[in-house]
Phi, psi and omega in degrees: 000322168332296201283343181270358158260314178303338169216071130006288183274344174279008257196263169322303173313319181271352188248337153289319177292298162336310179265308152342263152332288154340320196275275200327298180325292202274341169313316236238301150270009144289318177319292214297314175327311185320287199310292176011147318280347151323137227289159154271147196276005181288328206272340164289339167287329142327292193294329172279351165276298171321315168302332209269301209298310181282005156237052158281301178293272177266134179275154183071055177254148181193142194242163186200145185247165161301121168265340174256068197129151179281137163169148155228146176238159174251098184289161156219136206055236183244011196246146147338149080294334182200127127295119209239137177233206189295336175251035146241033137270019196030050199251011182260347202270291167342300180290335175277350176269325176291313180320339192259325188302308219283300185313314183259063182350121152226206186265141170321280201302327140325317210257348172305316213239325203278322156315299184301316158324295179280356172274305180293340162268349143309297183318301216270327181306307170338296161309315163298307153350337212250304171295338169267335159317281194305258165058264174292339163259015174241355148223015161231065178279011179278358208235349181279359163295280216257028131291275171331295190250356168221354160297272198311303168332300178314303193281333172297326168288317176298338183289301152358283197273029179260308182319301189296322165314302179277356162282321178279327187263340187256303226263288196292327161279355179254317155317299195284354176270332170290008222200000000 
């Protein structure tokens, strides 16, 4: 019993960060359900803005959705270039940044302007990922393994975790000193 009053607030934290996350999580696969077995529509939408972006570039770019599997592919010419499935919309990365939001108490009017802000630089960070990804397997494909699972990965948690610093060092402590 000590120890559950001695760190109380640490307590408090993993159980608002916990239930925050569990709530996105089954929210998130109920979305995905919906869809069953066809693509979801947050994640066709990626793939027609990534599709967009790469023909700002390359000529002949075209997407096709899958009719048997949740999955879209991105052509270039008549070849594959990228498969994009349900976690390459980051909305798994996303639920976890509101959960530390959720988790790490501010004032409502912070998480009004500030969630939308940090959601939308995960999207647009997403986007690019997606696209140096493809990128990167059309002219250095020897390198699109370790772009994909362990570079890009970095920078969306990193981007993550650059958000949550300044939601704790800027945002939430600078209310309460103001306040």
């Amino acid at each position: 019993m000590h120890l559950l009053a001695k760190y109380k607030s640490v307590w408090v934290f993993l159980l608002r960060f916990f239930g925050a996350y569990l709530i996105g999580v089954v929210w998130y696969n109920r979305y995905l359900a919906s869809y069953a077995p066809q693509l979801d529509g947050l994640t066709r939408i990626v793939t027609e803005q990534v599709a967009s972006m790469f023909s700002w570039t390359l000529p002949s770019i075209s997407y096709v959705y899958s009719q048997v599997n949740p999955m879209a592919e991105i052509h270039y010419f008549d070849s594959v270039l990228l498969i994009l499935i349900e976690g390459c919309n980051a909305i798994s990365v996303m639920i976890l940044f509101v959960a530390f939001l959720v988790a790490f108490r501010g004032k409502i009017r912070n998480y009004l302007w500030f969630i939308p802000i940090g959601l939308f630089t995960l999207y647009l960070a997403n986007l690019l990922r997606i696209y140096l990804i493809g990128m990167i397997r059309l002219y250095y494909p020897d390198y699109t393994q370790m772009a994909h699972d362990f570079v890009f990965p970095g920078v969306i948690y990193g981007t993550t975790f650059v958000l949550w610093v300044v939601w704790v060092k800027f945002i939430v402590n600078k209310s309460e000193n103001d306040g």
